[in-house]
C-alpha positions in Angstrom: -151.8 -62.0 185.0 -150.4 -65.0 183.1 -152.9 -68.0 183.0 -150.7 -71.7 183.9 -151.0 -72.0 180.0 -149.6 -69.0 179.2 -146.6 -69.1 181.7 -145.1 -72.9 180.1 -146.0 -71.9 176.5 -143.3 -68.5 176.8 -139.7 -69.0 176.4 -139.7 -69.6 180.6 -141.8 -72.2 179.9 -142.1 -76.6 180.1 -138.9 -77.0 177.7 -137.0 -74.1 179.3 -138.0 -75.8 183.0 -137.0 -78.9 181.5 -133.4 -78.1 180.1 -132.6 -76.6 183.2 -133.3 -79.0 185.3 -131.5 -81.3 183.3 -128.4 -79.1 182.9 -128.6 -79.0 186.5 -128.8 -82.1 186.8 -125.9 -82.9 184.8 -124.4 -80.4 186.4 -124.0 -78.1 183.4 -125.1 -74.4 184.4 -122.5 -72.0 184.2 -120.0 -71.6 186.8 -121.4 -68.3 189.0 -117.9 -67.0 189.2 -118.1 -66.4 185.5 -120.3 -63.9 185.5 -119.9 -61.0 184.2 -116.7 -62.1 182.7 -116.0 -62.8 178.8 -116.4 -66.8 178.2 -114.5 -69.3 177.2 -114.9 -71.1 173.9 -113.1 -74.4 173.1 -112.4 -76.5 170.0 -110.4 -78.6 168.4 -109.0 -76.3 166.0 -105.2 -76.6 165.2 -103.0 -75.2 167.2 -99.2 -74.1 167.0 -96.9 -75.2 169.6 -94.7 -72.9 172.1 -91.7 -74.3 171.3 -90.4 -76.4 168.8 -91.5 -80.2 168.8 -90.5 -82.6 166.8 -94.2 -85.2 167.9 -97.0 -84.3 166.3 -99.3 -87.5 167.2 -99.2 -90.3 169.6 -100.0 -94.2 169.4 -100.1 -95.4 173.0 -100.2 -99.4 172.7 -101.4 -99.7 176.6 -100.8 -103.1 178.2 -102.7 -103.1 181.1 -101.8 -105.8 183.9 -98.0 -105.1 184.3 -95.2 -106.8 181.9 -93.0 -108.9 183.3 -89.6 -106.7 182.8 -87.3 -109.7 184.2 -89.2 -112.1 181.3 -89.1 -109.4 178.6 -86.6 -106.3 178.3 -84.6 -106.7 181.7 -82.2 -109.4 181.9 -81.0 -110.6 185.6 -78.0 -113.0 185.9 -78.1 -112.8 189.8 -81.7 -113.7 189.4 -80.5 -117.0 187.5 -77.6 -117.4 189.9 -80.3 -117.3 193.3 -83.1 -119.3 191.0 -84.7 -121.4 194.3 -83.3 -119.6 197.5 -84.3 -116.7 199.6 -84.6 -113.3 198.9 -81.3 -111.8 200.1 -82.8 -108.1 200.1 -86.0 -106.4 201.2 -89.4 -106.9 198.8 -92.2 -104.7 198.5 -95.1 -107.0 198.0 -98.8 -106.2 196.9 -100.2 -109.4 197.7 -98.9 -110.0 201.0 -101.3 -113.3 201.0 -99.8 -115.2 198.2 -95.8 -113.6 198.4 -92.9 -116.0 198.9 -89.1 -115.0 199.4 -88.0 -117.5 196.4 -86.1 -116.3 193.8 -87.3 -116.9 189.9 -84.8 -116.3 187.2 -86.5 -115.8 183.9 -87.1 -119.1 182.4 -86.6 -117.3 179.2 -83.7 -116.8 177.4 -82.2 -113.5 176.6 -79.9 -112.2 173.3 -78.7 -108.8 172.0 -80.0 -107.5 169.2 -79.5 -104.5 166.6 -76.4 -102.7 166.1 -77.5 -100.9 169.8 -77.2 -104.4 171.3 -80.4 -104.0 173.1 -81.6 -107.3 175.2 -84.8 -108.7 174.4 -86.4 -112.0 176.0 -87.2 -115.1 173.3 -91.1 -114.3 173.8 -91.1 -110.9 171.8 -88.6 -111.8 168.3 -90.4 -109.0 166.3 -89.7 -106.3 169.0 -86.5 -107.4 168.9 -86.1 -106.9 165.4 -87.0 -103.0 165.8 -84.0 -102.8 168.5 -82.4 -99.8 166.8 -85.6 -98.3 166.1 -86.6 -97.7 170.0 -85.9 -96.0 173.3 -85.9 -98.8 175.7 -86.3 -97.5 179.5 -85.5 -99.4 182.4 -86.1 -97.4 184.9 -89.8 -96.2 185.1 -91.6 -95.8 188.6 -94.3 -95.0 189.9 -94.1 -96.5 193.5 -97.6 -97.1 194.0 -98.0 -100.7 193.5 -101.8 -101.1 192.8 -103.2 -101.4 189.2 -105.5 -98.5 189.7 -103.6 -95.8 190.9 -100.4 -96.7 188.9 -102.6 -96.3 185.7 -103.5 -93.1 186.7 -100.1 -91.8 187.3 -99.3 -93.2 184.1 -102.4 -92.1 182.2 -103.4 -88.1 183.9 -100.3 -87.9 186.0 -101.9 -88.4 189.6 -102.6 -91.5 191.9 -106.5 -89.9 191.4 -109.1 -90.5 189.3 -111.1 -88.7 187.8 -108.5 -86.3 185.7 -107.7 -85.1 182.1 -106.1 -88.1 180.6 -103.0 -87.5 178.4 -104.4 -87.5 175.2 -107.0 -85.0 176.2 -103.8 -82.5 177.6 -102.7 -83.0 174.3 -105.9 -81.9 172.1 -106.6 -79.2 175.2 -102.8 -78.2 173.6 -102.7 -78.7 170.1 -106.3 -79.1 168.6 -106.6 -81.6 165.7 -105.3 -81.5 162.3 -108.4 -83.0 160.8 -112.3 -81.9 161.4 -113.5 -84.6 160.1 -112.3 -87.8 162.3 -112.1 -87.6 166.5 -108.9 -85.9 167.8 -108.7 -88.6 170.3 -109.4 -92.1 169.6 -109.0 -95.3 171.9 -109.2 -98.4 170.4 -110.4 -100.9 172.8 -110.0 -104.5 173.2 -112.9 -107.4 172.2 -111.9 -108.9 175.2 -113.5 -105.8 178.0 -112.5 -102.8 178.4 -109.5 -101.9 180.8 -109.0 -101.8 184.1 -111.1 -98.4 185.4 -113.2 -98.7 182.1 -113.7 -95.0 180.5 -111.6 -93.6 183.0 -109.0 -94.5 180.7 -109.8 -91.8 177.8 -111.8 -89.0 180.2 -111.4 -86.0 179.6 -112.0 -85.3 183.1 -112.6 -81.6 184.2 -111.4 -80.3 181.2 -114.3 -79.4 178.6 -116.0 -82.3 176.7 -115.0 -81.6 173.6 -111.3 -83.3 174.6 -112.7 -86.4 175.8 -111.8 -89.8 173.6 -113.6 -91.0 171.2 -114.0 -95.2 171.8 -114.1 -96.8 168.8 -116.1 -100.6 168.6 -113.6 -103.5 168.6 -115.9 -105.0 165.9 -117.5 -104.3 163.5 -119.6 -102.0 163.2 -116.6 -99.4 164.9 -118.8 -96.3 165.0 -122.9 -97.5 165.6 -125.1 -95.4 163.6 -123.1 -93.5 160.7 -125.3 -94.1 157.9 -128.6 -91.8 157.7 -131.2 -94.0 157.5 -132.9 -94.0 154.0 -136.2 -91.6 154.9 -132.8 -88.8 155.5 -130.1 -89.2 152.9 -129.3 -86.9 150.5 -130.4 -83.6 150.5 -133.1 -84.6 153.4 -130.6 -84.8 155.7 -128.2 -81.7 154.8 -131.9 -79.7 155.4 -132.6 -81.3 158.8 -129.1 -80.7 159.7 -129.2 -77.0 158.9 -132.3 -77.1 160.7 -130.7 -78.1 163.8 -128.1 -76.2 163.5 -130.0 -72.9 163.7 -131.8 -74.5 166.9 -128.7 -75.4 168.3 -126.8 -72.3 167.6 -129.4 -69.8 168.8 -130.0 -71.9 172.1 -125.9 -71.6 172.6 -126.3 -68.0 172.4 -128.9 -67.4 175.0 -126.2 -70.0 177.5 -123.0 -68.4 176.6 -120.2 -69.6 179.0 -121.7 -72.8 178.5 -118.9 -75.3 177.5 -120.4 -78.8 177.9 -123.5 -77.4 175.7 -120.9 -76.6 173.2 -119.1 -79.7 173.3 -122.0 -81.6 172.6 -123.3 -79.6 169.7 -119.4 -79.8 168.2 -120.0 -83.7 169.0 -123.3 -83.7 167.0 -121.7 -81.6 164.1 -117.9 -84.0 163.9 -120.8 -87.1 163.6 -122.3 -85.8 161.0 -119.0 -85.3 159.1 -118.0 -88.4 160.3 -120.2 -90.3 157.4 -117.8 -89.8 155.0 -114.5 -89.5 156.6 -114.6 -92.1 160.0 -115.8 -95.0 157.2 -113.0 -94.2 154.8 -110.5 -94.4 157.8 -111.7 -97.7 159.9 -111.8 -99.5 156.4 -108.2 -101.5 155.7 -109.9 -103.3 153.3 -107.7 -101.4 150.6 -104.4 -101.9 152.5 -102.2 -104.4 150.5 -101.6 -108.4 151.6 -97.9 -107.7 152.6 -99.2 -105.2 154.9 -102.1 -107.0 156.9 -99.3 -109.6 156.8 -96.7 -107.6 158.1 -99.1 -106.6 161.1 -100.3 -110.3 161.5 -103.9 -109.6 160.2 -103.7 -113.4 158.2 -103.4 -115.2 161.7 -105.9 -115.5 164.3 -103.9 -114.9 167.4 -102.5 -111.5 166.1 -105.6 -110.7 164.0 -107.4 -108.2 166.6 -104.0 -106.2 167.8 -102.8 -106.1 164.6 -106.1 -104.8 162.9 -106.2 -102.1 165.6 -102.5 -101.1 165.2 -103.1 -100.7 161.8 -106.6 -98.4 162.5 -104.3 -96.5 164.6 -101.2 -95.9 161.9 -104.5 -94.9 159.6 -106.1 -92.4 162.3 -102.5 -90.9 162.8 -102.5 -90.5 158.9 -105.0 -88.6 158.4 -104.5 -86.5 161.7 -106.0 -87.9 164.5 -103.6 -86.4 167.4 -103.5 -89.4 169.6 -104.7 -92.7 169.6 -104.6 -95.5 172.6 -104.5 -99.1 171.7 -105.5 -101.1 174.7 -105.3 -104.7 176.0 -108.1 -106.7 178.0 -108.3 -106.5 181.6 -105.2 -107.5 183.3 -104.2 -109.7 180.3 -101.1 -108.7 181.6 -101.4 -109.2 185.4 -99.5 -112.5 185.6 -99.9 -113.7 188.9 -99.9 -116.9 188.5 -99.0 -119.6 185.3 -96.7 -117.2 184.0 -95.3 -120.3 182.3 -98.0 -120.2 180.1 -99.9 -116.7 180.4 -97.2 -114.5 179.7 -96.4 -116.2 176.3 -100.0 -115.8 175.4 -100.1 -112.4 176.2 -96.8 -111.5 174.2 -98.5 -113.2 171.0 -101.4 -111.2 170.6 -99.0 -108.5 170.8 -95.4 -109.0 169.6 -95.8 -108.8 165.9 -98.7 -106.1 165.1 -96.2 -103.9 167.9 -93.1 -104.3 165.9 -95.2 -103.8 162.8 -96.4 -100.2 163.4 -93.3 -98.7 164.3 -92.1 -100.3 160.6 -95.3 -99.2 159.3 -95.1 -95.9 160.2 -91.0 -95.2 159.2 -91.7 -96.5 156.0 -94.2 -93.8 155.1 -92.3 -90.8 156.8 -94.3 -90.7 159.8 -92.3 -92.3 162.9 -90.3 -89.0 162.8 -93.2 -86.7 164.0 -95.5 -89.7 165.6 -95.0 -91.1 169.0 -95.1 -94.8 169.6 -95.4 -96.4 173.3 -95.6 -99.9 174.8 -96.0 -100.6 178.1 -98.0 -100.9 181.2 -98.4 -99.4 184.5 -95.9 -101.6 186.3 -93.7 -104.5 185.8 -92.9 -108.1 188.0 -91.1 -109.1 191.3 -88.2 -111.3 190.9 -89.6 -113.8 193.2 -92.2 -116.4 193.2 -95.8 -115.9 193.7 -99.0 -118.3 194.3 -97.1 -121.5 194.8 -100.5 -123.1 196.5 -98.9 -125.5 198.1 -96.8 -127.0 195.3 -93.7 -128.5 195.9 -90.3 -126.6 195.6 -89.7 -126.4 191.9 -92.7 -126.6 190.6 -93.3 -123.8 188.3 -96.2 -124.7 186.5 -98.8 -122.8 188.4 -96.7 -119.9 189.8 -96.3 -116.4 188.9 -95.1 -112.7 189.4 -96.4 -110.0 191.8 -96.8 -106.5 191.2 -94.1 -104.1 190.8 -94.2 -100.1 190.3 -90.3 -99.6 191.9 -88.4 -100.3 188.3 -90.0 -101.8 185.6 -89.4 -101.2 181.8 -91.3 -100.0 178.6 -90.4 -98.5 175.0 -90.6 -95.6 172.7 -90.1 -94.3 169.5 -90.2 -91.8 167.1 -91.6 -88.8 167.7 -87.9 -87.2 168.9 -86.9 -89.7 171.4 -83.7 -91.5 170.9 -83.3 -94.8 168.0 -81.5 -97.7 169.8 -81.0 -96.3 172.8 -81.4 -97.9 176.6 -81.6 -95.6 179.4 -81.3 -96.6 183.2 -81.0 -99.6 185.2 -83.0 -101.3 187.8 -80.8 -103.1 191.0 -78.9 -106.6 190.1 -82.9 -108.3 190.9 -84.9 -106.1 188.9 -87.2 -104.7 191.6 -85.7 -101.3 192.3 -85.0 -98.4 190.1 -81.5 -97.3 190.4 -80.1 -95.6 188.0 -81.7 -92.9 185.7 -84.9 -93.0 187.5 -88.1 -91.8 185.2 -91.1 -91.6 187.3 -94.3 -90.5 185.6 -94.5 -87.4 185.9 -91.1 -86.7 184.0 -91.9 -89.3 181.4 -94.8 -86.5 180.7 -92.6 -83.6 181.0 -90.7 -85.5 178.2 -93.3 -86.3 176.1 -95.2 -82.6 176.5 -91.5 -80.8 175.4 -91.1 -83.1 172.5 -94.9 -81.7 170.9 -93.5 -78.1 171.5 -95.3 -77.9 175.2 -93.9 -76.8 178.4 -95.3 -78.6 181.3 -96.0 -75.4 183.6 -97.6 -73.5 181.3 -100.2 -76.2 179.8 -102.9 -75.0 182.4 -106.4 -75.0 182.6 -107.9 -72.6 185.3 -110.3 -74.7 187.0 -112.6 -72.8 189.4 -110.0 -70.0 189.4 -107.0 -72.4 190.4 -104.9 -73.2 187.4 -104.2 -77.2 186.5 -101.6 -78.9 184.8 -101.1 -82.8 183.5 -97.9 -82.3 185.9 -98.0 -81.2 189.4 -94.6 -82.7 190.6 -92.7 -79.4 191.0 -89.8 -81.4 191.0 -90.6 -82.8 187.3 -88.1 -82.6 184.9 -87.7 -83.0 180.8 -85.1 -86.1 180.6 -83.0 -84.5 178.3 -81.1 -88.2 177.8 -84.2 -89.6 176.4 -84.5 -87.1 173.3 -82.4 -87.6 170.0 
């Protein structure tokens, strides 16, 4: 008979209990249904695509809060022609409370630009300048006009929370083409973190190992990559070995145990991190014309355009998708537009413009996917007029609107210089060349050589996808 002693010193014993409850806990133990069956391993491993694709990485430049489409990329000559009377349609408000039926034309004026002709607002001059360089659409929707749920469609495809975000599909897909750096970054904003925080880079239900990596908005990006001096050198490469062993022989008594691989691989990318995440998060070897180009020189662009440039570096050296976020509803401009929304196009114009340059000029726009936008756009009347007098703009602004509202792309195979769709002769409705979200991902899966329906992951025994519209389609106008 085993003494109390002898029953937590063998391998059933205290640390055993311990990890098990924890793993529990965590909810880690295997799935039961497994049992029996051969198990899973996951990695980040390159991978070829299905089909031919042109993308092989993603910048995402995420501005959370909704762009005002009518101010920026949408111009609205009835909206100018109504400027002050009613409504003459029907509006789908958000913000019931603070609505009005008066009509606000842009107080921004619009030109053409590029040999496409494409309209751009005065606030955003630089992404005018890359006109023939983009995809503008003008036709996106979602239809479900809260921030939350719109990000989500826009972000894992579903009104719901808690999914595989895009960049993880696309790791899940594709692995990484570099061991040594995350495959999946997000570069978040000084400012807070977005609207539903981490949610924003999960990985969800698909294994840990595809969940983003955030990087620090300041310095230090990564906390903790240098050893500390008692463990450099050959010190630490024994240690490592060490724990390697440990780690590996534990993972063999667990097989079937995915989130206990994950973490090891996560342990084993830090420590080749040392070398290779310092070398990549450090610009300070980039030229002056190009930390110009991307605004670095000026405080008001100096934080976008640093991280835009991190991005175009983590692409480089392939990192297979990379978001690029903006604080929490900088752009949710429901009231001072006046002021707000020029604020907000500041930070942003110039380092946006800039990576798209950035990356031609090196050879990479070609297989790299650039996108700006958020997860809605504006209503073409006012909002928040507080008791103001009629024509009085100063305080007033622009509710939500997930029915048509516009964003751009590039590279990657998508069109150069093209615009595709229209919203209504207001700007609140889609009408023409409608792309809601889950075709928009359909697109973008086809042009990295995936096929929407077979990019599964059995779940339980139920296989999921990043798109579960059956009546998703690839929009074949969108691709060059």
């Amino acid at each position: 008979m085993y003494s109390r002693r002898d029953f937590l010193n063998k391998s059933y014993g205290l640390g055993a209990i311990a990890l098990a409850t924890l793993m529990k806990e965590q909810g880690l133990l295997a799935n039961p249904a497994l049992s029996g069956t051969e198990p899973q391993t996951y990695d980040l491993l390159p991978k070829a695509p299905r089909g031919f694709g042109k993308a092989k990485a993603m910048i995402s430049m995420f501005m959370q809060g909704g762009p005002s489409h009518i101010d920026l990329f949408d111009p609205k000559p009835e909206l100018d022609r109504l400027d002050g009377k009613d409504f003459p349609g029907e509006i789908k408000y958000d913000d019931a409370a603070g609505a009005s039926r008066e009509v606000m034309g842009s107080p921004w004026k619009f030109t053409k630009h590029g040999q496409s002709g494409m309209d751009f607002s005065e606030l955003v001059p630089n992404m005018a300048g890359i006109a023939d360089e983009i995809t503008m659409i003008r036709s996106m929707h979602t239809g479900v006009n809260n921030h939350g749920q719109s990000i989500n469609a826009l972000i894992n495809g579903s009104i719901l929370t808690g999914r595989p975000t895009l960049g993880s599909w696309l790791t899940y897909g594709l692995g990484s083409e570099n061991q040594n750096l995350p495959a999946y970054v997000a570069l978040t904003d000084p400012r807070g973190l977005p609207v539903l925080g981490v949610d924003n880079f999960t990985n969800g239900w698909l294994p840990s190992v595809y969940q983003g990596t955030a990087i620090r908005p300041k310095e230090p990006r990564i906390l903790n990559l240098d050893p500390p001096m008692s463990l450099k050198g050959e010190a630490q490469k024994r240690y490592l070995n060490f724990v390697d062993r440990l780690n590996r022989g534990h993972l063999e008594e667990r097989l079937g145990e995915s989130e206990l691989e994950a973490r090891i691989q996560s342990f084993e990318l830090a420590a080749r991190m040392q070398v290779a995440a310092k070398e990549a998060l450090d610009i300070s070897g980039e030229s002056e014309a190009t930390l110009r180009m991307y605004g670095i020189d000026k405080k008001e662009t100096e934080d976008f355009g640093t991280r835009c440039l991190l991005a175009r570096r983590l692409v480089e050296r392939g990192v297979r998708f990379v978001s690029v976020f903006t604080g929490n509803q900088t752009w949710d401009n429901h009231s001072k537009i006046i002021t707000s929304l020029p604020a907000a196009c500041r930070y942003v114009d110039q380092p946006a413009a800039a990576l798209v340059l950035d990356l031609k000029q090196r050879g990479l726009l070609d297989s790299t996917v650039v996108h700006w936008g958020g997860e809605m756009g504006r209503l073409p009347v006012i909002q928040n007029r507080a008791g103001a007098p009629r024509g009085d703009r100063k305080g007033v602004g622009r509710d939500h609107n997930t029915y048509g509202f516009s964003m751009w792309v590039a590279g990657g195979g998508f069109k150069a210089g093209y615009t595709h769709g229209a919203t209504d002769e207001f700007g609140h409705y889609a009408v023409e060349d409608v792309v809601n979200h889950y075709d928009y991902h359909a697109t973008l899966l086809h042009l990295f050589g995936l096929d929407a329906r077979t990019l599964v992951y059995n779940r339980n025994g139920a296989p999921q996808s990043l798109v579960t519209n059956e009546q998703a389609k690839v929009v074949d106008k969108l691709i060059a």
